[in-house]
C-alpha positions in Angstrom: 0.0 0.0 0.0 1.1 3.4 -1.0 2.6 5.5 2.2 0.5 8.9 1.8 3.2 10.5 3.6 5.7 10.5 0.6 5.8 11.9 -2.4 4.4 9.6 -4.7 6.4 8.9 -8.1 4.5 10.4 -11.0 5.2 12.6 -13.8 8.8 14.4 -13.0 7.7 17.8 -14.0 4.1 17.3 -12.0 3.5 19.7 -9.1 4.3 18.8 -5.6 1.5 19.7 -3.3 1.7 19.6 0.7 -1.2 19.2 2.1 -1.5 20.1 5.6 -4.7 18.4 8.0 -4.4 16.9 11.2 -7.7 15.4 10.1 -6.3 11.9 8.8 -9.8 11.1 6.5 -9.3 14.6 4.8 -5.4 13.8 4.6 -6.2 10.6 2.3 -9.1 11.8 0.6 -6.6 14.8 -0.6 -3.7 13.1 -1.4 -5.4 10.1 -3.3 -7.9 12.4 -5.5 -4.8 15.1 -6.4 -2.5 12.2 -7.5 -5.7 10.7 -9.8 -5.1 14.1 -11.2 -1.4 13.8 -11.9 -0.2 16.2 -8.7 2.5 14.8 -6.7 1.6 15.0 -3.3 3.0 14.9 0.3 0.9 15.3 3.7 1.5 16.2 7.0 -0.6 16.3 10.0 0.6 19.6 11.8 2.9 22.6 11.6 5.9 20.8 13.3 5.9 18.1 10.4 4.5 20.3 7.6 8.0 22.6 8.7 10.4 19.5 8.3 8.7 18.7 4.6 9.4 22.2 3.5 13.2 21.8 4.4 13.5 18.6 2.8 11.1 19.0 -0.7 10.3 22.0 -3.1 5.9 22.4 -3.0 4.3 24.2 -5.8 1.3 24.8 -3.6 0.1 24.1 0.3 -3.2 23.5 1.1 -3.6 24.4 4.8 -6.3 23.4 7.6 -6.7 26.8 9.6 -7.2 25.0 13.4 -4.7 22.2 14.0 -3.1 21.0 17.3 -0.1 23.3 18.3 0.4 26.1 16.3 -2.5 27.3 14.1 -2.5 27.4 10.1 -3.1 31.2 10.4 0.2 31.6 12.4 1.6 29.4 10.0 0.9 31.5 6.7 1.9 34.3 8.4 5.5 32.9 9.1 5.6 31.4 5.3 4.8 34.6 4.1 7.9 36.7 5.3 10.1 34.7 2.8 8.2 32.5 0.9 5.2 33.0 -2.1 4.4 29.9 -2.4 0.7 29.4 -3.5 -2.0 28.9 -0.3 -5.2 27.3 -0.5 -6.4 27.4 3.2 -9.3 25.0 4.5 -11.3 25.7 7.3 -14.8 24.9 8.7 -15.4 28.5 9.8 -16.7 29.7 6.1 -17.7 33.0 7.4 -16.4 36.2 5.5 -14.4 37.2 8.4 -12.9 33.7 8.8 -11.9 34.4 5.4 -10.5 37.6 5.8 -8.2 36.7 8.3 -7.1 33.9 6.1 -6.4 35.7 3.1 -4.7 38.8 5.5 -2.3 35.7 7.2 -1.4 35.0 3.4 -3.1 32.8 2.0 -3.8 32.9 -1.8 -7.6 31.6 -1.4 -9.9 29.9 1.1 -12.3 27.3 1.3 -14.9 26.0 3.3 -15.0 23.0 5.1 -17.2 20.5 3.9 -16.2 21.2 0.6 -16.6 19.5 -2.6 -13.5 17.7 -4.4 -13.7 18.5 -8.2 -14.1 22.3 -6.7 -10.9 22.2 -4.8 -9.0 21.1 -8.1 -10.0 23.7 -10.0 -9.0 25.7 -7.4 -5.7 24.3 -7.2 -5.2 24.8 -11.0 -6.2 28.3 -11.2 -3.6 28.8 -8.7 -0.9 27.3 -10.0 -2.0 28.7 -13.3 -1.4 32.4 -11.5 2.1 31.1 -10.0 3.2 29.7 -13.5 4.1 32.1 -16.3 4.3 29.2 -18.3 0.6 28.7 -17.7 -1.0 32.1 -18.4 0.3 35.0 -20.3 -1.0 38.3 -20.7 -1.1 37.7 -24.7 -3.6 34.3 -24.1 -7.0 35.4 -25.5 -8.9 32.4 -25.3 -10.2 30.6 -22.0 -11.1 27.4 -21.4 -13.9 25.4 -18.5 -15.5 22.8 -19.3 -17.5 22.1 -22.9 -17.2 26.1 -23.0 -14.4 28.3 -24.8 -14.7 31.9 -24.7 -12.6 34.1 -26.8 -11.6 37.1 -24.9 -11.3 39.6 -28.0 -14.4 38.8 -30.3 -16.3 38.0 -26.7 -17.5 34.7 -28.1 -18.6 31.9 -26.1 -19.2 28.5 -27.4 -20.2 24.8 -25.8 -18.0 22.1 -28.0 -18.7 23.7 -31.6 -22.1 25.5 -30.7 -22.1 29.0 -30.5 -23.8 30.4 -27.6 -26.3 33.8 -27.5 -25.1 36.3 -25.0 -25.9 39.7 -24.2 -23.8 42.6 -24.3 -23.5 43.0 -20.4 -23.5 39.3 -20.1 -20.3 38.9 -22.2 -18.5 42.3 -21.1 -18.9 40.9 -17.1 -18.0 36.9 -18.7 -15.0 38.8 -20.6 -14.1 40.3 -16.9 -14.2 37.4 -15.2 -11.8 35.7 -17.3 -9.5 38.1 -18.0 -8.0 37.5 -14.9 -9.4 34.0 -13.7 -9.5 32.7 -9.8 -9.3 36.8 -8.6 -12.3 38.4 -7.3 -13.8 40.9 -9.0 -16.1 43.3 -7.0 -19.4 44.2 -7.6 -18.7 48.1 -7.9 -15.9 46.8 -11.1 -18.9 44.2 -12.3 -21.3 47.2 -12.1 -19.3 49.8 -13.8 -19.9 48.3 -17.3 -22.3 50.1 -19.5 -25.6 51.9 -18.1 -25.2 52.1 -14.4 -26.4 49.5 -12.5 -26.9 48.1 -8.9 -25.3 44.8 -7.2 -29.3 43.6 -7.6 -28.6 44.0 -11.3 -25.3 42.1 -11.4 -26.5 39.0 -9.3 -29.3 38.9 -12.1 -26.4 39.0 -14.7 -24.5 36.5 -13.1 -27.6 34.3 -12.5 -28.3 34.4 -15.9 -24.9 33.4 -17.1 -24.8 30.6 -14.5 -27.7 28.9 -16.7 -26.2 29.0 -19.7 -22.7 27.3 -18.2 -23.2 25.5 -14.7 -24.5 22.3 -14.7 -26.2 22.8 -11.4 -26.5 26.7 -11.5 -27.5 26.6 -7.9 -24.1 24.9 -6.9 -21.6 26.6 -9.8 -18.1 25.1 -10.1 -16.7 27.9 -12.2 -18.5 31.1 -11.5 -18.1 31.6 -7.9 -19.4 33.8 -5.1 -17.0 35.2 -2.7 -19.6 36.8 -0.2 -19.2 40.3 0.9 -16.6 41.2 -1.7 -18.1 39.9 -5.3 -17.2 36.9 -7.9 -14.6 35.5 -9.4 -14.1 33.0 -12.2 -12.3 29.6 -11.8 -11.7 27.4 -15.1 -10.3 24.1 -15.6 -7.0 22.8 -15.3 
């Protein structure tokens, strides 16, 4: 049986993720659906361990549990930050926006809510190591990828497979927004600022609307996301 403490052997160039639980179920539900992906991956069960993996191996990304025995994942971000950038994706059961705050103030890159939903936390994982990776997006890319759906970011043209799909003006200029700069949150006031005027009612209306015509389960969206209090951002596939 494979020692989920180790990095596994997979492809040499694949990214090495630490994950970092000291909840052992979430520790091997992590490590075995990121390897079925292609990551390499390599857990640890609290700060003191997670600290001795980062002197010995080179990780591309963390993913952090915020409350851990000993010395919290907060803390923790906070310390990797003053000479480190490597990509954070912290867990926590406290989903709150001000749990999330102080999550993404400590450092971390994004944050998500414990329980949370696996294909969700790869394409979160992606977009971030998209973001860390020059190789992966460039400011001269114009089309985007999730999905069936390609979008061209010039012409504003979205198609499913080979069928091209109807949008509205406003519905493509907040889609062309979104994807212009993938996994970052755009706030309402920047969503709102295209064309006429319009309030945060009339963008959730937008963004309902666009959720239809992509998500399939519009009422639990893998690629447009909310990120309450501040707006929505835009995660696509690996």
């Amino acid at each position: 049986m494979t020692d989920p403490n180790k990095p596994q052997i997979l492809a040499d160039d694949a990214p090495h993720i630490l994950v970092v639980d000291d909840d052992k179920r979430i520790r091997a539900l992590l490590s075995r659906f990121l390897m079925d992906k292609g990551y390499r991956v390599t857990t640890a069960q609290h700060v003191v361990e997670a600290t001795t993996c980062l002197k010995n191996f080179a990780f591309d990304l963390i993913i952090l549990d915020v409350m851990m025995p000993g010395e919290s994942g907060l803390s923790f971000a906070a310390r990797l930050r003053i000479d480190s950038a490597v990509p954070i994706l912290m867990l926590s059961a406290l989903a709150e926006t001000e749990a999330r705050v102080r999550g993404l103030e400590a450092g971390a890159d994004d944050y998500l809510g414990k329980p949370f939903e696996p294909r969700e936390l790869v394409l979160r994982v992606a977009a971030l190591l998209r973001r860390s990776s020059p190789r992966l997006v460039t400011s001269s890319s114009t089309i985007a990828c999730f999905g069936r759906f390609t979008f061209h970011l010039d012409r504003g043209e979205l198609r499913r497979g080979e069928e091209l799909m109807h949008l509205t003006e406003r519905e493509r200029e907040i889609l062309r927004l979104l994807l212009d700069k993938p996994s970052e949150t755009i706030s309402r006031d920047d969503l709102g600022g295209i064309g006429e005027a319009g309030s945060e009612r009339s963008i959730d209306v937008q963004i309902n609307r666009l959720r239809r015509k992509i998500e399939d389960d519009p009422a639990n969206p893998l690629y447009i996301q909310t990120v309450r209090g501040l707006g929505y951002r835009m995660l696509i596939d690996p």
